[in-house]
N, C-alpha and C positions, 0 to 999 in steps of 0.2 A: 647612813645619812644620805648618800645619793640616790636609795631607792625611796626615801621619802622626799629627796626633793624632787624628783619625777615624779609622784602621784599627787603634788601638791600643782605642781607644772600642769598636769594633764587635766588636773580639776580646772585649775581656773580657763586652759582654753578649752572646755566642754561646756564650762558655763557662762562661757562668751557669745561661745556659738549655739546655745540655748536663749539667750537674751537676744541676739539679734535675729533670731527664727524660732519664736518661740510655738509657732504655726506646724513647723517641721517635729517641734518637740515632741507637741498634744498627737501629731500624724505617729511617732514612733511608739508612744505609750500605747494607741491604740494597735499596732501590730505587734509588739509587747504580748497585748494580752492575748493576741490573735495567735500567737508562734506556743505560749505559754498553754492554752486550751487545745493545740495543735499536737501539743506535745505530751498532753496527760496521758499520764500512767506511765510515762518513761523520765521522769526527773533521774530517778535511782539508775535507770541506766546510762542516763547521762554523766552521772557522777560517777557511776562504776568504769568507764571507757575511758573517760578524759586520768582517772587515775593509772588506768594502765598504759594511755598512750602516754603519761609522765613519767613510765618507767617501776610504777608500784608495784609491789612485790606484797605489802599489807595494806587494808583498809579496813577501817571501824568506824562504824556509825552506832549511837545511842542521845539518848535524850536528858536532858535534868531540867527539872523546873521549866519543863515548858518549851526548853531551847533543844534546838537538834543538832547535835556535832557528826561532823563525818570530815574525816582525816585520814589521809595515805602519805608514804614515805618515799615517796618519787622525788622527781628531781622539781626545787623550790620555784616558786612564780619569777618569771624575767621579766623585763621591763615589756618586750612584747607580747611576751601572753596578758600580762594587765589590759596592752591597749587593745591585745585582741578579744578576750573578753566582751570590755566595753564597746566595742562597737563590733556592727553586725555583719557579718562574711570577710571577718577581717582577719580567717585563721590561718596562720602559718603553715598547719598543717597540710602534708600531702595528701594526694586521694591514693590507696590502695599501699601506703605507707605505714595510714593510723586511720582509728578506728573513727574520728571524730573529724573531720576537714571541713563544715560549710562554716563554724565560728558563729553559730545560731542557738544549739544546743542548749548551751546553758542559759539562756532569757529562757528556759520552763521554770527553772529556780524559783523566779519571783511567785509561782503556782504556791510556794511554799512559807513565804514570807513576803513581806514589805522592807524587811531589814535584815539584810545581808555581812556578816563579818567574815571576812579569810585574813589570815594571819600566815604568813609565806615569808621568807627570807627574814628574817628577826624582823617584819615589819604586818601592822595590822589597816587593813584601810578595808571600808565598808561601801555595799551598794544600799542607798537607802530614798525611799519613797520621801517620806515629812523632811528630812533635812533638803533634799531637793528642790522638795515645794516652796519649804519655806524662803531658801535663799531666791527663790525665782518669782516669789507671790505670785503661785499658781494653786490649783485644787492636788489632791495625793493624785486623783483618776487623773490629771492634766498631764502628768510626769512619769516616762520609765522607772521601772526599779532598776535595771542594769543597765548603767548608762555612763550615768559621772561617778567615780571612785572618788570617796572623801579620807581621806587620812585620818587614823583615832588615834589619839594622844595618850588616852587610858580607857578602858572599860569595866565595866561593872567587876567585883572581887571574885565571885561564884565563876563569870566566866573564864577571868585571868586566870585563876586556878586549874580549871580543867585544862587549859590552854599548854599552862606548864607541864603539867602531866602526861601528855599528851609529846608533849617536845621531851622528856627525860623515856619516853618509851620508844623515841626514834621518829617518831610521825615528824616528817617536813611541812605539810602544807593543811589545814584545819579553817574548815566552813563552820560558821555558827549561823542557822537559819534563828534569828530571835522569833521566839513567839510564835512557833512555828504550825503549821495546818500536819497535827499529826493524824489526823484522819487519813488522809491524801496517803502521807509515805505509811502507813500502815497498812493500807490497801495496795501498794506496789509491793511492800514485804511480801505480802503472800503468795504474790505473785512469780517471786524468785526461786526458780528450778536450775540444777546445777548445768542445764547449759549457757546459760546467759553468762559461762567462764568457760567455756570448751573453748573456743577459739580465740582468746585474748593469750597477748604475747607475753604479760611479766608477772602478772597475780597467782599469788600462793597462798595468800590467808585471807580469808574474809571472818570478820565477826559484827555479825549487828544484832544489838541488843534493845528490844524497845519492848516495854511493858512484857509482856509474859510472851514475846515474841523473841527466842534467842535462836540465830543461824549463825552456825559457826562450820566454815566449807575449809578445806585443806587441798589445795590441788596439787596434783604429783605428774611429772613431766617425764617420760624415760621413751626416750630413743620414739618409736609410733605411738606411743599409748598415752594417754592421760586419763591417769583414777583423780576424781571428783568425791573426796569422801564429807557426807555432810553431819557432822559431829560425830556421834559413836550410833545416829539410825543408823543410816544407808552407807554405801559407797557403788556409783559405775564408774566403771570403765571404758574404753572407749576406743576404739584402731581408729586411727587417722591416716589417710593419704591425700598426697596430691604436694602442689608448688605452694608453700603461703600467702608469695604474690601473685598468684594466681586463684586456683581454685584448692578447696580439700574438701574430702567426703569421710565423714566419721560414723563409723560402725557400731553397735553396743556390745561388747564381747559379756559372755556369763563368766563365772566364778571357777570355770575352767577354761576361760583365753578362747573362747569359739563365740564366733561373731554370731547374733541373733537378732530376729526383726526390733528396732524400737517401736515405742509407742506409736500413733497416730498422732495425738499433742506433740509427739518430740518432734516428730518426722516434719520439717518445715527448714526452710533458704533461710541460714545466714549471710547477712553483712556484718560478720564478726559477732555482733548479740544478732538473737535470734527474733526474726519477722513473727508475723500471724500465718504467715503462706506456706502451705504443701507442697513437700517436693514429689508428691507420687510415689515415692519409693522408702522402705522401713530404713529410710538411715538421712542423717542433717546432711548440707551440703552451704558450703560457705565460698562466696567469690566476690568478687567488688560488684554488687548488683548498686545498679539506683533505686531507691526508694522515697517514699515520701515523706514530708518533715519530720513525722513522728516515729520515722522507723518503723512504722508497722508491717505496711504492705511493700512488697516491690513495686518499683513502675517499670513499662517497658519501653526503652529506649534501646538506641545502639551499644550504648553504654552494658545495659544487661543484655540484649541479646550476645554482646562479644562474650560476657560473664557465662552466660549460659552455655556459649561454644567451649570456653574453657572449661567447665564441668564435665559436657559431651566427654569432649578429650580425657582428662582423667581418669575417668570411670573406663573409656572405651582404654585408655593406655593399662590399668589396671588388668581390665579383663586379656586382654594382650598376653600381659607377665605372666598371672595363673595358667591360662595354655599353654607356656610354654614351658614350665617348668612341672616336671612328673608328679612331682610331691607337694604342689599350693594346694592351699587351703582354696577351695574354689566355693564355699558359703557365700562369698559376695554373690553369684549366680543367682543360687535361691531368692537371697534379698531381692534381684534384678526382677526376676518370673512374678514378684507378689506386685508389681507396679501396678500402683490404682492412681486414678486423682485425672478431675477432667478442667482443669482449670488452665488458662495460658500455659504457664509458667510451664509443671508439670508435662505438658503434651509437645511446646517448641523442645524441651529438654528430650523427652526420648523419641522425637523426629530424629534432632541433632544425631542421637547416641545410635540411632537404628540407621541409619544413613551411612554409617563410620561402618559398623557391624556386617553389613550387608555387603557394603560394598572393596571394603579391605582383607587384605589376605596378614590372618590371623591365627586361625587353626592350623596349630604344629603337629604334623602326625609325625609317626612312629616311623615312619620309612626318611623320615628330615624332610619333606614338604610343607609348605604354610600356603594353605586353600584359603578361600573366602568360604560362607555357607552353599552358596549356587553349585560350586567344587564339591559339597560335600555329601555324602549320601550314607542315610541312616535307616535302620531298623525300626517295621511295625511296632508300637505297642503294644502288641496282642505279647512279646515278651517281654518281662518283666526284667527290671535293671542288672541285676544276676544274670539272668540268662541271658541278657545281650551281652554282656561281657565275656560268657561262658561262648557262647558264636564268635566272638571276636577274637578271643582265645584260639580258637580248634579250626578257624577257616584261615587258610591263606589268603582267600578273595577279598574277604570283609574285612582282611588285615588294614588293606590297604588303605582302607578309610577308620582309620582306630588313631582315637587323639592319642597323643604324649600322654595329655592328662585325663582319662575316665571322667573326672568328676566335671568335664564342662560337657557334656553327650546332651543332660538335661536343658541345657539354659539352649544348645543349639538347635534341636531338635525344634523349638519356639519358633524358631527365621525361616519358615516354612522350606525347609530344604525337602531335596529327592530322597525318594527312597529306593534301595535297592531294586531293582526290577525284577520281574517273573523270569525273565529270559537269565539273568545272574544268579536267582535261586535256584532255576535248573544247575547252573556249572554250578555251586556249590555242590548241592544235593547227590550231583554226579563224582562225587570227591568220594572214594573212598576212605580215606585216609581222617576225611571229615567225620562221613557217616560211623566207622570203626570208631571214634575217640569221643563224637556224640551221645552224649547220655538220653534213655529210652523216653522219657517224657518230652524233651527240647525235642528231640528229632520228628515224633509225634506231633507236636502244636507247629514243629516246619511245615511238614505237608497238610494240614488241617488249615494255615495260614494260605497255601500257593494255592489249593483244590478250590477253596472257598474264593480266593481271587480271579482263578480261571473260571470256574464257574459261573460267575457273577457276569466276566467279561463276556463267555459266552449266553449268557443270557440276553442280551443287545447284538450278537454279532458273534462270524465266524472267527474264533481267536486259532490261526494255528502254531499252537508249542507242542514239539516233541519232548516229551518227558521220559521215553522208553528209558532213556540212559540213567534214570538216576535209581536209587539204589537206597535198599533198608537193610536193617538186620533182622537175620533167624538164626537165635542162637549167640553163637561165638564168629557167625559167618556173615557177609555182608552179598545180599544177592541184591536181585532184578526187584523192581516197585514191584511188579505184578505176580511177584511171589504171594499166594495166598496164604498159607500157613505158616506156623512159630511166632507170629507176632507177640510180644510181652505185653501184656495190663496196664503196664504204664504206658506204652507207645500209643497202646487204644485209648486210653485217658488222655493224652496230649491231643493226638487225632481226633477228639471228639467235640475241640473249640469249634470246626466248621458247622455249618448250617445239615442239616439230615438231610434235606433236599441235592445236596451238591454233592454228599458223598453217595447217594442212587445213583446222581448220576453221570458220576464218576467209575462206580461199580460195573454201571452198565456198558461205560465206553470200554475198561476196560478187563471186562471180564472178572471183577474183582471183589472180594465179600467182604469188605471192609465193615458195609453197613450193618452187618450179623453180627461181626465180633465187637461193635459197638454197643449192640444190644444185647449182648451176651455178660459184657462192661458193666452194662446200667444201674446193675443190680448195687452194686457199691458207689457209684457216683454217679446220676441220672445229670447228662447237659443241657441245660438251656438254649434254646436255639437264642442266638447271638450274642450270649451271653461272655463277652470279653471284653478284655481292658481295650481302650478307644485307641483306634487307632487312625492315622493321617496317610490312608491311600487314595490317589487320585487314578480314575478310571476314564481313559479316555478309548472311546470305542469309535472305528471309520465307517461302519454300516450304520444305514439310517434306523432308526428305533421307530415304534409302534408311537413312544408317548408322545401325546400332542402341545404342541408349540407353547398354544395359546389359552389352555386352562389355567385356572388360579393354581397356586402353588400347593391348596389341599386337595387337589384334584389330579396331580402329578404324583404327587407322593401317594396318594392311594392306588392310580394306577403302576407306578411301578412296585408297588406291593405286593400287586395284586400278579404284577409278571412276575414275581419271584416265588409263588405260587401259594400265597400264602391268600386265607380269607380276611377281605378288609373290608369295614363300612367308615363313611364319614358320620362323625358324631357332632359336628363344628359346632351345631347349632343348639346343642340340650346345654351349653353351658356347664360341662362336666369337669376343664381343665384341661383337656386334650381334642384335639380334631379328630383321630382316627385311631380305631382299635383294629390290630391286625392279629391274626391266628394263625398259627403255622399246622402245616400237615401234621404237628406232631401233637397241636393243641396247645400248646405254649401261646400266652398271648401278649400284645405289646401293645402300651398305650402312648399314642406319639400325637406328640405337639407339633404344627407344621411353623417356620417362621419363613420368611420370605425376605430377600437380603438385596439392595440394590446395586449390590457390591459387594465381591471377596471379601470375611472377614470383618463386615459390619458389624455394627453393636446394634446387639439383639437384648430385647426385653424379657421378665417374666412378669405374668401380674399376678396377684393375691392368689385367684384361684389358680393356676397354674403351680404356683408354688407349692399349694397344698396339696394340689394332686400329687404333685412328685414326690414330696415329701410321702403320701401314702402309698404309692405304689413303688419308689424306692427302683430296685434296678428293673423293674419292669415297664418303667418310664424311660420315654425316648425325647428327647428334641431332632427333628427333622429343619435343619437350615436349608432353605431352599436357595439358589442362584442359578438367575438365568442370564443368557447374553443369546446374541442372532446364532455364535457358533452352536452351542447346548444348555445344555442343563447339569448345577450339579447338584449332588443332595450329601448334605454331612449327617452325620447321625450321631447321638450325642446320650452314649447312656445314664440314667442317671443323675442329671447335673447338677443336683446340690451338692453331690459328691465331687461330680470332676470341675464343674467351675471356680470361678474366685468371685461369685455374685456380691456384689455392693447395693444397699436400699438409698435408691435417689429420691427426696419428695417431691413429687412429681403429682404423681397419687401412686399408692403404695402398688412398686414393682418393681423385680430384684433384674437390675440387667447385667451385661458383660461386653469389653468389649476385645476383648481374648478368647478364641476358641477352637481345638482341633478337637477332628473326631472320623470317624469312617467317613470320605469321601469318594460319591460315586458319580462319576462323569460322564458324560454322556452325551453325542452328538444327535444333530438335527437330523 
């Protein structure tokens, strides 16, 4: 009795202060319909939130004759959720608490009806358009639908029934939209994918039932994971980390607990249900962002910018954990390396997250240090993940920069760190103890790696490294580099990554046949002149070079092509795909793209034909990134790059760009 004499209370002064400002009324009906059109395609969400910020556990929505019920078993309507309700930002609720806090939400309802029943606390009272009018002798369009709650004494039999039913299966609180726009919520049905329950705090059943439309979701909550099964189709699963009142990032694990990229659709910023907006990276990411009435997009305020430093943080505190522990799962990483998405959002996010990365000391090595990237120094790509481990293994030098955890080497190698120097592969190389426990191929593409890099250097300039002291095997014995004979097939197979040019003239400095027993090799494995995995060496030379300052960037790239003795012409102008074809002494030829960069690490284009050259010539295709500053010039080189990039098609006019990329870098002073 006392919750109907407050909805009786609340009506007559709603439609007091309707009749002395009935000015104010026709201004709210028409923001009504304004919040209501503001808010399409998310009614369903609105009623799916506000059920679980009431503590619901189930909710069911189906239709009969016309009428739409949707009913949860949260905690009953109070005297102020009515009046918050009825008027507008009048919500109890807190921000970053619950899912629902402006107390606007629900005016999209009337998108669905004119005539509103909820039935809460053993009591039923209605929002309704004609009963409003009429008490006010105004037009239906003059008057809110939610606005004045009327009190129903009874209603029709059909619905009193479902109503009971409803109440004997436990449902506390049941909306009847009368006469409802089932077009509308059919169209937001379809729309429901099992995230739009990943981050809510108390729903475990859902079932909506509407004409040959049945979803019936089961969510399962255990310790980080939430399985999402949606009847006997599907089920994901899902790792979640982070604070709740803060930030979390949820992962999609497969059918054996290993996290894996999601979708593109999935991959978008929650505020609890899920926006339209990409987070650039294959996993959801939920935080109190601000967004706009509808929920759809985020906005950016300080509000989300804080929200966004809070994800930073997470992600960066995650990455943190897995280094430091021998045995994480460090998958997150991978998911990290696939980051695309050029939109705000996406781009202040992994400033935030590269900022934290760069400049905090993070990487736990093995020796109990925690470095930053700038601290840390890693291994060419010319070997492959094995075989860098296999050196990390067998060198006491290169120990000393070896994570705890193996499995993050990939995600850091990204933060454009050092790499070991020439001058530190000599003290390796001069290890016996190395060279002895070295297997004949790795110790092979060693020296095939350093020749090829001094080479290069001395090509620009007098580089002077002593190398006498390092050391191969002949046999079971470990002698002098410039021992010429017993070299193994394999060690010549490894030593055959460098360029033919460099081991001449190498031979010639020192006295040595390497270049013979390479061609004595050939015969079972012919090398490619440059043919290896990309690697991230920067070449910095003190003698001035030959190339000139002030030529376009495909006029540098051909002449230092052309110092590296190879034969090159510029093709820029036939429209082929590529700017310049180059030959080597050996006849090997290479088709390179020159780009020209105005800055380290700019995002670089492909266009249609470019693509399809590459795609035809495959590894014989080069990208040549060019940059220059007053100090020098460098040049990346970039094999093959439909393979090694992550290209994304922008419409633009069709061209696949990047705006990630290592690859051979050659530097070079003025």
């Amino acid at each position: 009795m006392e919750m109907q004499a407050f909805i009786k209370n609340i009506s007559k002064q709603y439609l007091d202060e309707a009749s002395s400002s009935p000015q104010l009324l026709k201004d709210m009906a028409a923001l009504e319909k304004y919040m209501a059109e503001s808010y399409s395609e998310r009614i369903l969400i609105e009623l799916i939130q506000n059920a679980d910020d009431a503590g619901s556990k189930r909710i069911c929505l189906f239709e009969n004759n016309g009428h739409l019920f949707f009913a949860n078993d949260g905690a009953p309507f109070s005297k102020e959720d009515i009046e918050s309700i009825s008027r507008s930002g009048a919500s109890q609720k807190q921000r970053g608490l619950t899912i629902g806090y402006r107390g606007v939400g629900f005016k999209s309802a009337c998108h669905l009806s004119d005539e509103i029943l909820i039935h809460s606390s053993d009591v039923t009272f209605t929002f309704s358009k004609e009963i409003c009018a009429n008490l006010l002798k105004l037009t239906k369009e003059q008057v809110p639908t939610i606005r004045i709650p009327f009190l129903v004494e009874s209603v029709e039999e059909e619905i009193k029934a479902e109503i009971s039913n409803l109440k004997q299966a436990g449902f506390t609180t049941i909306f009847v939209f009368k006469n409802a726009n089932l077009y509308q919520i059919n169209l937001e049905i379809a729309s429901v994918k099992d995230g739009y329950f990943l981050f809510l705090n108390h729903l475990e059943k859902i079932n909506f039932i509407l004409g040959e439309t049945i979803l019936d979701y089961v969510i399962r909550r255990q310790k980080d994971c939430i399985t999402i099964h949606n009847g006997e189709q599907t089920s994901k699963t899902w790792y979640i980390f982070g604070e709740p009142k803060k930030s979390r990032v949820a992962c999609q694990l497969n059918e054996n607990g290993e996290m894996i990229p999601c979708s593109k659709e999935e991959s978008v910023f929650h505020c609890y249900l899920p926006t339209l907006d990409k987070t650039g990276f294959s996993f959801k990411i939920q935080a109190d962002f601000s967004t706009d009435p509808s929920r759809k997009h985020i906005t950016y305020d300080e509000i989300t910018d804080s929200a966004l430093e809070d994800a930073a943080e997470t992600i960066f505190s995650k990455i943190k954990q897995i280094a430091g522990e021998p045995n994480a799962d460090a998958t997150l990483l991978k998911l990290l390396k696939m980051q695309q998405g050029f939109q705000k959002g996406p781009q202040l996010l992994n400033k935030k997250l590269k900022s934290k990365l760069l400049t905090e000391n993070w990487i736990r090595l093995k020796n109990g240090n925690v470095i930053t990237p700038s601290e840390f120094k890693g291994l060419p790509k010319v070997f492959e993940k094995a075989e860098q481990l296999d050196l990390i293994g067998k060198s006491s030098f290169i120990q000393q920069y070896s994570p705890i955890n193996s499995g993050i080497i990939d995600y850091v190698e990204t933060l454009n760190i050092e790499l070991v120097t020439l001058e530190e592969w000599i003290h390796v190389l001069s290890d016996s103890i190395f060279v002895q426990s070295c297997n004949d191929l790795l110790l092979g593409k060693c020296y095939g790696y350093i020749i090829n890099e001094i080479y290069i250097k001395n090509t620009f300039g007098k580089l002077n490294l002593d190398i006498s002291s390092c050391l191969v095997k002949q046999g079971s014995n470990v002698v002098n580099i410039k021992t010429n004979n017993g070299h193994s097939p394999d060690f010549i197979k490894g030593l055959s990554i460098v360029q033919t040019s460099a081991i001449l003239w190498f031979d010639k400095l020192h006295n040595t046949t390497w270049q013979a027993q390479i061609q004595e090799n050939k015969q079972t494995a012919e090398p490619k002149f440059f043919k290896k995995p990309l690697q991230n060496s920067v070449y910095k030379v003190e003698k001035r070079t030959t190339l000139t300052k002030w030529r376009s960037a495909e006029q540098q790239c051909l002449q230092y092509e052309e110092q590296l003795g190879n034969s090159a012409k510029d093709v820029s102008k036939q429209n082929v795909g590529y700017d310049i074809e180059s030959i080597s002494p050996t006849g090997d030829k290479r088709y390179i793209e020159v780009k020209s960069v105005s800055r380290r690490n700019a995002e670089i284009t492909m266009t249609n034909n470019e693509y399809t050259a590459a795609h035809l010539h495959s590894n014989d295709y080069y990208l040549c990134v060019v940059y220059a500053d007053e100090v020098g010039i460098q040049f990346t080189y970039i094999q093959n790059p439909l393979q090694h990039l992550r290209l994304e098609k922008r419409i633009k006019q069709w061209e696949w760009f990047c705006d990630e990329y290592t690859g051979e870098e050659i530097k070079i002073t003025w």
